[in-house]
C-alpha positions as a Markdown table, in Angstrom:
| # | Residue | x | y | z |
|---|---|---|---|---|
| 1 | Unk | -17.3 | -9.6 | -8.3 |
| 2 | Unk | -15.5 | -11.6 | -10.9 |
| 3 | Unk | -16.0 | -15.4 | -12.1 |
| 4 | Unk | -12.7 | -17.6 | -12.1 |
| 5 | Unk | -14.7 | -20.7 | -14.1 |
| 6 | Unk | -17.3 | -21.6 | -11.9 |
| 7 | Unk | -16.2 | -19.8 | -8.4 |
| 8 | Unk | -16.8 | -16.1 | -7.8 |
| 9 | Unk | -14.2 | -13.7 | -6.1 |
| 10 | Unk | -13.7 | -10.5 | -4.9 |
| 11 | Unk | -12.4 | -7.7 | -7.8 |
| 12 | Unk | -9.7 | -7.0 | -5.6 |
| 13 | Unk | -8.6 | -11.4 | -5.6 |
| 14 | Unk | -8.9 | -10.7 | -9.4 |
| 15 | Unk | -6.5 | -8.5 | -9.5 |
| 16 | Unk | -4.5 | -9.9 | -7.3 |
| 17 | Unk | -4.1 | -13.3 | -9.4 |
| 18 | Unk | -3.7 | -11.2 | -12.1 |
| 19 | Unk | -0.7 | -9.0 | -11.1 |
| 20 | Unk | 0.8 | -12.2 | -9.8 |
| 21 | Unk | 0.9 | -13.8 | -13.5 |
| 22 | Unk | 2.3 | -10.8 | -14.7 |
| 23 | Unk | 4.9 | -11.0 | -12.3 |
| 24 | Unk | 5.6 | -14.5 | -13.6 |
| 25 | Unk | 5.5 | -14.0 | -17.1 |
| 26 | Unk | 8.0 | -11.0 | -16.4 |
| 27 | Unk | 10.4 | -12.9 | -14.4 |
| 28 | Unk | 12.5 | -15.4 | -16.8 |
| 29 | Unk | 13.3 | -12.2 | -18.6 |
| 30 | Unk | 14.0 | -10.0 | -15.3 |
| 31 | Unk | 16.4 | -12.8 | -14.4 |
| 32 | Unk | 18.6 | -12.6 | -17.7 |
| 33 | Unk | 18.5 | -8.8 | -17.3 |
| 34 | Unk | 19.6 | -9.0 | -13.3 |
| 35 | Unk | 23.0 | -11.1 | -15.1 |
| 36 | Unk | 23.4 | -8.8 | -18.0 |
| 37 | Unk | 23.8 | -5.8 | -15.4 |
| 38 | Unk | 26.0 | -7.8 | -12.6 |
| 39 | Unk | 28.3 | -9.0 | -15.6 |
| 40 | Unk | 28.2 | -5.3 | -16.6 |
| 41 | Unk | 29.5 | -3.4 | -13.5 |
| 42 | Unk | 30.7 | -5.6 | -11.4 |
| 43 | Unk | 33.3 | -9.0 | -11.7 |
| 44 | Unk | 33.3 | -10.1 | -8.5 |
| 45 | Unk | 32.1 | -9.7 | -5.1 |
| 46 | Unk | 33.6 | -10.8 | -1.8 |
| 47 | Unk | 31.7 | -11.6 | 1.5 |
| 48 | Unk | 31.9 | -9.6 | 4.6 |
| 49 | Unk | 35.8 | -9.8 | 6.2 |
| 50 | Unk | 36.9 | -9.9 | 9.8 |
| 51 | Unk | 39.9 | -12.1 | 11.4 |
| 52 | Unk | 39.2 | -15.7 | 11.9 |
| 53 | Unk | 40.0 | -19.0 | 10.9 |
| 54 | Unk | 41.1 | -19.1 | 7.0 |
| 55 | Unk | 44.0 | -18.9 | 4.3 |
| 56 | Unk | 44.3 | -15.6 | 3.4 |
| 57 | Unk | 46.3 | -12.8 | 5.4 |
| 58 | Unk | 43.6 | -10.6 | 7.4 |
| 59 | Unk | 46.0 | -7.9 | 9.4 |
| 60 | Unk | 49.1 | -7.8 | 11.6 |
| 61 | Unk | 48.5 | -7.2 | 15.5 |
| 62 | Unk | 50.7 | -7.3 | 18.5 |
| 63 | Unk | 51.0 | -10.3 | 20.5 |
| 64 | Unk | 48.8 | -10.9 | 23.7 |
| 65 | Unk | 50.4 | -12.7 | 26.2 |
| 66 | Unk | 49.0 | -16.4 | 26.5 |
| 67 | Unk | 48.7 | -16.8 | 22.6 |
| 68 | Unk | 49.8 | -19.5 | 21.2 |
| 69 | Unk | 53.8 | -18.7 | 20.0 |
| 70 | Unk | 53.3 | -20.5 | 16.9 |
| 71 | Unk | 51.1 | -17.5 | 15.8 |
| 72 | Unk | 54.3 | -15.1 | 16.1 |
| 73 | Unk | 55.1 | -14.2 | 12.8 |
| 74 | Unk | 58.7 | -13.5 | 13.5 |
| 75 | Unk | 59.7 | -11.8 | 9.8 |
| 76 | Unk | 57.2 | -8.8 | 11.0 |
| 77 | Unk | 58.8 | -9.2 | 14.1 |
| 78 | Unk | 62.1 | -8.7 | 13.8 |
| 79 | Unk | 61.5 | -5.5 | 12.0 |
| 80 | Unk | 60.8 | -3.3 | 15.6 |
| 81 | Unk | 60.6 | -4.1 | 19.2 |
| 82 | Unk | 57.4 | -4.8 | 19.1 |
| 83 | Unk | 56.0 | -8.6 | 18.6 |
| 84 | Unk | 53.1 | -8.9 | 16.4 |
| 85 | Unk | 50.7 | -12.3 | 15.4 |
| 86 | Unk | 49.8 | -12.4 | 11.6 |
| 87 | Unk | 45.8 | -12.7 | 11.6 |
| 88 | Unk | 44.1 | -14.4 | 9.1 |
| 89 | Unk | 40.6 | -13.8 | 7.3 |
| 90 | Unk | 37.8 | -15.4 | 8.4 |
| 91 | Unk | 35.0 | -14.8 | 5.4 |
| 92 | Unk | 32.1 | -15.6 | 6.8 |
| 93 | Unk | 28.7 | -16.1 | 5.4 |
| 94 | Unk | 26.2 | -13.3 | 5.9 |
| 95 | Unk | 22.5 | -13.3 | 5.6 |
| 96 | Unk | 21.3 | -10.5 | 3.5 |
| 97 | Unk | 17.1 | -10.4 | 3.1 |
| 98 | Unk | 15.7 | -9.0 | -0.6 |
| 99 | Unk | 12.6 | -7.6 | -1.0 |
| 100 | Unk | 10.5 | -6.3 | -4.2 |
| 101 | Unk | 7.6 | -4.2 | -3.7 |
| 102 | Unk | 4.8 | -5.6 | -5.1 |
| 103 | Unk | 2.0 | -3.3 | -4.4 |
| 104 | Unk | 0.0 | -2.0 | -7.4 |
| 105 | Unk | 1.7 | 1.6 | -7.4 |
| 106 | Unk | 5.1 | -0.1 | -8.7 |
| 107 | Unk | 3.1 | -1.2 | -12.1 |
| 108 | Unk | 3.5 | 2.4 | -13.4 |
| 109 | Unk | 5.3 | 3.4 | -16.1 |
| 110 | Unk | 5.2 | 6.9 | -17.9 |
| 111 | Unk | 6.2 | 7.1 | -21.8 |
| 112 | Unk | 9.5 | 8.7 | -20.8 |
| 113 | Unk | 10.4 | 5.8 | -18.9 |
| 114 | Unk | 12.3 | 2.7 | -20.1 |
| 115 | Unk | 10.6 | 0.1 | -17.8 |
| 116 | Unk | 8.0 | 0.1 | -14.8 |
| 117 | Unk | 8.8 | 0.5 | -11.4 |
| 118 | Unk | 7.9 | -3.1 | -10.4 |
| 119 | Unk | 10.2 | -4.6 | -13.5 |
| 120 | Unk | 13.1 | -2.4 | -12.2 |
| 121 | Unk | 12.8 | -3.3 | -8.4 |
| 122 | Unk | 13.0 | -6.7 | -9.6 |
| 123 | Unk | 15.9 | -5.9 | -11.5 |
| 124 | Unk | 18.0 | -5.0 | -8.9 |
| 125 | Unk | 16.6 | -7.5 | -6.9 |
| 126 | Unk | 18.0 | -10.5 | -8.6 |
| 127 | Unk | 21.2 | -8.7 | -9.6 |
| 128 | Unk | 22.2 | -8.3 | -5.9 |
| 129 | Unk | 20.7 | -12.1 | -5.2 |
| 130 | Unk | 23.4 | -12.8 | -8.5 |
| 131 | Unk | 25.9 | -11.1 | -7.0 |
| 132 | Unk | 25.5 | -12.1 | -3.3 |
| 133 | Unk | 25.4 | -15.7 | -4.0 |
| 134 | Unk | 28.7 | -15.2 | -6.2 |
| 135 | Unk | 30.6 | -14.9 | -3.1 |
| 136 | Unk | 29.2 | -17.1 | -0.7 |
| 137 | Unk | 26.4 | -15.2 | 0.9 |
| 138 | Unk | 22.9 | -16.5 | 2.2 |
| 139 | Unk | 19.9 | -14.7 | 0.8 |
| 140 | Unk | 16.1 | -14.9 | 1.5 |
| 141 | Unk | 13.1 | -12.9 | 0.4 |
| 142 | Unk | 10.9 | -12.1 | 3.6 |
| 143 | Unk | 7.8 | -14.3 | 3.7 |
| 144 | Unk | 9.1 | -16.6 | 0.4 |
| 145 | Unk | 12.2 | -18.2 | 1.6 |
| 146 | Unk | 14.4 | -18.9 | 4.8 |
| 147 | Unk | 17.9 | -18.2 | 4.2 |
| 148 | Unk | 20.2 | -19.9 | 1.9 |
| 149 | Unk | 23.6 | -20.4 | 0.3 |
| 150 | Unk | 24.0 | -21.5 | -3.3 |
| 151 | Unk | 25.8 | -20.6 | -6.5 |
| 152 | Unk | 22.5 | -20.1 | -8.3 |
| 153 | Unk | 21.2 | -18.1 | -5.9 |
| 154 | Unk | 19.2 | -15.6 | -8.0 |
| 155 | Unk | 17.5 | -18.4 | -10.2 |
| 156 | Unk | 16.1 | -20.2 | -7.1 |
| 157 | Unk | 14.8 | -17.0 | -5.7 |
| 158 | Unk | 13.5 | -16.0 | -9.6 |
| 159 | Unk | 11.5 | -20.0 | -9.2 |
| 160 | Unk | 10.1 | -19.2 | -6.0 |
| 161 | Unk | 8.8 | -16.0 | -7.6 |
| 162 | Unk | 7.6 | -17.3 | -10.0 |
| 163 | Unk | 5.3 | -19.6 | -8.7 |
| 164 | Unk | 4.8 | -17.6 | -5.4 |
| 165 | Unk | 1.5 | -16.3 | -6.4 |
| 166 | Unk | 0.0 | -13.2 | -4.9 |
| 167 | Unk | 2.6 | -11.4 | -2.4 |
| 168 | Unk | 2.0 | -9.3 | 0.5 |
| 169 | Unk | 2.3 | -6.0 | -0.1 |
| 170 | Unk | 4.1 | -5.3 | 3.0 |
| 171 | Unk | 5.9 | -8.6 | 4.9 |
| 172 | Unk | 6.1 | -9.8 | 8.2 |
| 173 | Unk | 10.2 | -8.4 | 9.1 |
| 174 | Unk | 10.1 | -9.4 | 12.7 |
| 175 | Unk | 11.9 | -12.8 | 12.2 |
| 176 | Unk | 15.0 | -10.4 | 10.8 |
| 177 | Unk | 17.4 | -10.4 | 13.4 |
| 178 | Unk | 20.3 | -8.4 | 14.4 |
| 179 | Unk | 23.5 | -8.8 | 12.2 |
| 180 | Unk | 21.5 | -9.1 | 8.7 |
| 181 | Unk | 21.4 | -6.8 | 6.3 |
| 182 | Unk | 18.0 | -6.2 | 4.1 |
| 183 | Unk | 17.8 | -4.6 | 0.7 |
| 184 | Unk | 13.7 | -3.1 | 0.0 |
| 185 | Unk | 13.2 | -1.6 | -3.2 |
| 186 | Unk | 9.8 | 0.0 | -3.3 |
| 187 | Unk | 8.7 | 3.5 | -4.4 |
| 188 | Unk | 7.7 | 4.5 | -0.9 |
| 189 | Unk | 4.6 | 6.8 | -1.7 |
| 190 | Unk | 3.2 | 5.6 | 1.6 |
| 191 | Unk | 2.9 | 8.6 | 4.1 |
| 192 | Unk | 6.4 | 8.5 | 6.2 |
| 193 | Unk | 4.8 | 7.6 | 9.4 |
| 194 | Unk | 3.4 | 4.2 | 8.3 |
| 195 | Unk | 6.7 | 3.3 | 6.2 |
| 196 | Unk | 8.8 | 4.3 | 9.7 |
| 197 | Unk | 6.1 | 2.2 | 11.4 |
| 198 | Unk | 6.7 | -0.6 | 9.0 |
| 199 | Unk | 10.4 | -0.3 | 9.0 |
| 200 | Unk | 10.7 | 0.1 | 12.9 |
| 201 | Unk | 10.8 | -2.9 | 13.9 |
| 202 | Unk | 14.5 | -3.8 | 11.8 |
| 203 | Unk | 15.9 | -0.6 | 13.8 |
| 204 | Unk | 14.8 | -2.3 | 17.4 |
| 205 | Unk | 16.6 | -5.4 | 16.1 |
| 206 | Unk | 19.6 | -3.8 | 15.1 |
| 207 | Unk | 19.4 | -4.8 | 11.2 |
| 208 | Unk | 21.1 | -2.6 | 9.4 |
| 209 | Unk | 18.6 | -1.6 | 5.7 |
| 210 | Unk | 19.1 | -0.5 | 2.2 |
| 211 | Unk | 16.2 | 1.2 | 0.8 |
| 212 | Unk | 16.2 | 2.1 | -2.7 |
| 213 | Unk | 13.2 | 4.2 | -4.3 |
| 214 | Unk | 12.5 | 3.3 | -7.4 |
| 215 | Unk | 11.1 | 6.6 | -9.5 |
| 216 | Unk | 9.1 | 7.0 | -13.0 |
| 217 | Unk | 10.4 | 10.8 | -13.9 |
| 218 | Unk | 6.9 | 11.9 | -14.2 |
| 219 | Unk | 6.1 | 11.6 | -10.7 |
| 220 | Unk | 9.0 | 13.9 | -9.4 |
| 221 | Unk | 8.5 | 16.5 | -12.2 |
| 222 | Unk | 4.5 | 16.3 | -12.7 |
| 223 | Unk | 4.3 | 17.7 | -16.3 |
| 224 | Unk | 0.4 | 17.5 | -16.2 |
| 225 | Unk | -1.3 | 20.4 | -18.1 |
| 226 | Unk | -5.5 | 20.9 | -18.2 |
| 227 | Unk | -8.1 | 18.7 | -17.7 |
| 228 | Unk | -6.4 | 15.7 | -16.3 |
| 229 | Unk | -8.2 | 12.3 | -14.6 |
| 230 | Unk | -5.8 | 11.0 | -12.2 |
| 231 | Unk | -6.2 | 7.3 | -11.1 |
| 232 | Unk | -5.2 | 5.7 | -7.6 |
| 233 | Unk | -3.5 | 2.4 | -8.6 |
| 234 | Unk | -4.3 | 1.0 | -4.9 |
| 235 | Unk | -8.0 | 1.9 | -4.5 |
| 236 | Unk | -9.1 | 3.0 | -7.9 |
| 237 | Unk | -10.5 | 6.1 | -7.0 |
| 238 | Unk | -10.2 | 8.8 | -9.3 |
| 239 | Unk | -9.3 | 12.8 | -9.3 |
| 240 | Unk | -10.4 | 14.9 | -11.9 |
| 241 | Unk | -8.2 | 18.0 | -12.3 |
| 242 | Unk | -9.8 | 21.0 | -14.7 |
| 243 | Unk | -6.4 | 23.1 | -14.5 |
| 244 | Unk | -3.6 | 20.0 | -13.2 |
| 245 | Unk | -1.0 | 22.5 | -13.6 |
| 246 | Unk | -2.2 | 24.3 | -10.2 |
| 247 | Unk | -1.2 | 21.2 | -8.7 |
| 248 | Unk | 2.5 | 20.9 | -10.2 |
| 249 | Unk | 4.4 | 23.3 | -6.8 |
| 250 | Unk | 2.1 | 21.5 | -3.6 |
| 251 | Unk | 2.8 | 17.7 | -5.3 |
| 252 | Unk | 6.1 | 18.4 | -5.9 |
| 253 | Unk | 6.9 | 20.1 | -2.8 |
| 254 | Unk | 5.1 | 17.0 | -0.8 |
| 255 | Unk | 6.8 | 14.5 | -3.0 |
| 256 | Unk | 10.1 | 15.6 | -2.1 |
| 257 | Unk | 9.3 | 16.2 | 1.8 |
| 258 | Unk | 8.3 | 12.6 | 1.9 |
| 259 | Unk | 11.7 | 11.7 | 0.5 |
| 260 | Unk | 13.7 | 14.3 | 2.4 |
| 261 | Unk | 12.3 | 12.4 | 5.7 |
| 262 | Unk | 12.9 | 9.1 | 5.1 |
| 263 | Unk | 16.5 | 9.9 | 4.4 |
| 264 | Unk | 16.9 | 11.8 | 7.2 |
| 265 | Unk | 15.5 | 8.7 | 9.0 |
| 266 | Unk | 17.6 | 6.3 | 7.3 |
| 267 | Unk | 21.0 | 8.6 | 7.9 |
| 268 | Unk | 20.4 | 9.0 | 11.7 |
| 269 | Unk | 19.8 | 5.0 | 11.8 |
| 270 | Unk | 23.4 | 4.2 | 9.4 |
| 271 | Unk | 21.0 | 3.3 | 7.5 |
| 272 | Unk | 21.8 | 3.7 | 3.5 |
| 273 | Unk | 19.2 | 4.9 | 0.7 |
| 274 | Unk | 19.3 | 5.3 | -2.8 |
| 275 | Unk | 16.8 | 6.6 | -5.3 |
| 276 | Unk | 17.3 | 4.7 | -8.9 |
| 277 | Unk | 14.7 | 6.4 | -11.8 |
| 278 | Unk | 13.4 | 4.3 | -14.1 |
| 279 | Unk | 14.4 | 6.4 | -17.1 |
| 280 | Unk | 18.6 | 5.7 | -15.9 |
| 281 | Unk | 20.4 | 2.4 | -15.8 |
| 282 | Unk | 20.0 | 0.0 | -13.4 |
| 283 | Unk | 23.5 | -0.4 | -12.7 |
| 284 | Unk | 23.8 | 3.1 | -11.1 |
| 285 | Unk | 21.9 | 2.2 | -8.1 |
| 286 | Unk | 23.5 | -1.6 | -8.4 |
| 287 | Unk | 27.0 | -0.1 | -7.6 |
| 288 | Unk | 25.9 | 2.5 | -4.7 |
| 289 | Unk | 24.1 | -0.3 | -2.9 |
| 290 | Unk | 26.8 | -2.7 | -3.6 |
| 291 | Unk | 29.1 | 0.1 | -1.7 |
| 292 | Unk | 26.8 | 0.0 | 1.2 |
| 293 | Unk | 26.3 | -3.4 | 2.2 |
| 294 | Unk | 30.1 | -3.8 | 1.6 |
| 295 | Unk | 30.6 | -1.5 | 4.5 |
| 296 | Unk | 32.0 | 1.7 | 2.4 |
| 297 | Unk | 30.4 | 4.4 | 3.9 |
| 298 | Unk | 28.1 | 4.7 | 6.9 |
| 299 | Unk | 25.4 | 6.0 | 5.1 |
| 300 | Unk | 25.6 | 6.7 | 0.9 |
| 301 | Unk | 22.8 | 8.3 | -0.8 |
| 302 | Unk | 21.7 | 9.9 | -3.9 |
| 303 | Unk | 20.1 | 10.1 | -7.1 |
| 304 | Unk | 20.5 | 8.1 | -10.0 |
């Protein structure tokens, strides 16, 4: 137990309160790295595009009798024997959900690293938030915020962040309905069952995901020689290793399985996932998730 002036709380609420002021003290900084990346990579981003009510030319169809003559566009017309109506582009707001692990795994960072897994997830994060609002889209964070449309987008969700205090580690997704898109950045060292578990209940309602794994290099190559104390950042319980090397072939083959599943998982759902490592840029998963929710390519993986 731990005193906060003059009530006592659980360790656990200790840390807790304390990872959550962390988080806040990290996130005005976060926020201006999210803009430095999205005015790195990418100028512009446009919302999703299907024929509808607008200005902007969408396609060229044939005519179906009953339509309204006026729609004819005669120029394309007159061109074959065919009649055709010029669509127009309907660009209509879409809801995309963002989520940050906030578990205590993602506060690792090895010395080969440039930043922890829980700064980089956030990262990416508010870049996409950045970029989404940009062009019109309505964002939300599961659990934090309903959806919403506005031009600062990514500093509203960074404000609600900041003062949102300690997060679930894994939200409520059920009120995500078909016809949204959601973007989870986590490092997914849960076993696969309970993330398929978790996850399940977006594939029943036809919600189309993005995971991206975030990666400290040390945990895919496990350079650990000798006597070696490992910690568990969730429980705290600790594994003392005389000869960790031994280890190095079972982790790694496990680590990788656990991957290899979910990805397999993700594929056969049109699902997309990417892994980002926290010793590469930012920007390199940025632009392959960008690809994905824009609709180019079913399913887009890889490493970066």
């Amino acid at each position: 137990m731990a005193r906060i002036g003059e009530a006592t709380v659980p360790v656990a609420t200790r840390e807790a309160l304390a990872r959550a002021r962390m988080r806040a003290a990290l996130v005005p900084d976060l926020l201006i790295e999210a803009r430095r990346v999205v005015n790195t990579v990418i100028a512009g981003w446009h919302g999703r595009r299907k024929h509808g009510i607008g200005e902007n030319f969408w396609q060229f169809r044939p005519y179906v009798e009953g339509e309204a003559i006026s729609r004819i566009d005669w120029r394309r017309s007159a061109r074959d024997d065919h009649t055709y109506v010029r669509d127009r582009e309907w660009e209509a707001a879409h809801t995309v959900w963002l989520w940050a692990d906030p578990s205590p795994s993602m506060l690792f960072k090895s010395r080969g690293a440039s930043v922890s897994k829980e700064s980089r997830a956030l990262v990416l994060i508010l870049a996409l938030a950045e970029l989404l609002s940009r062009g019109g889209e309505r964002i939300a964070w599961p659990g934090l915020t309903d959806p919403f449309a506005a031009r600062s987008g990514s500093e509203r969700l960074a404000a609600r962040l900041d003062h949102a205090g300690d997060l679930p580690t894994k939200p409520d997704l059920s009120m995500i309905r078909r016809f949204s898109d959601i973007v989870l950045a986590s490092d997914f060292l849960d076993p696969f069952e309970e993330t398929m578990s978790w996850l399940d209940v977006l594939a029943r309602h036809g919600v189309r995901a993005h995971l991206i794994e975030i990666a400290d290099p040390v945990e895919e190559t496990f350079p650990y020689a000798g006597r070696t104390e490992f910690t568990d950042p969730e429980t705290g319980d600790k594994l003392t290793a005389g000869r960790a090397e031994t280890f190095s072939a079972d982790y790694r083959n496990a680590y990788l399985a656990r991957r290899s599943e979910l990805e397999s998982w993700c594929k056969r759902l049109g699902w997309s996932y990417t892994v980002n490592h926290t010793d590469r840029l930012a920007s390199e998963a940025l632009v392959r998730v960008h690809f994905a929710l824009s609709g180019e390519g079913a399913f887009r993986h890889g490493a970066a």
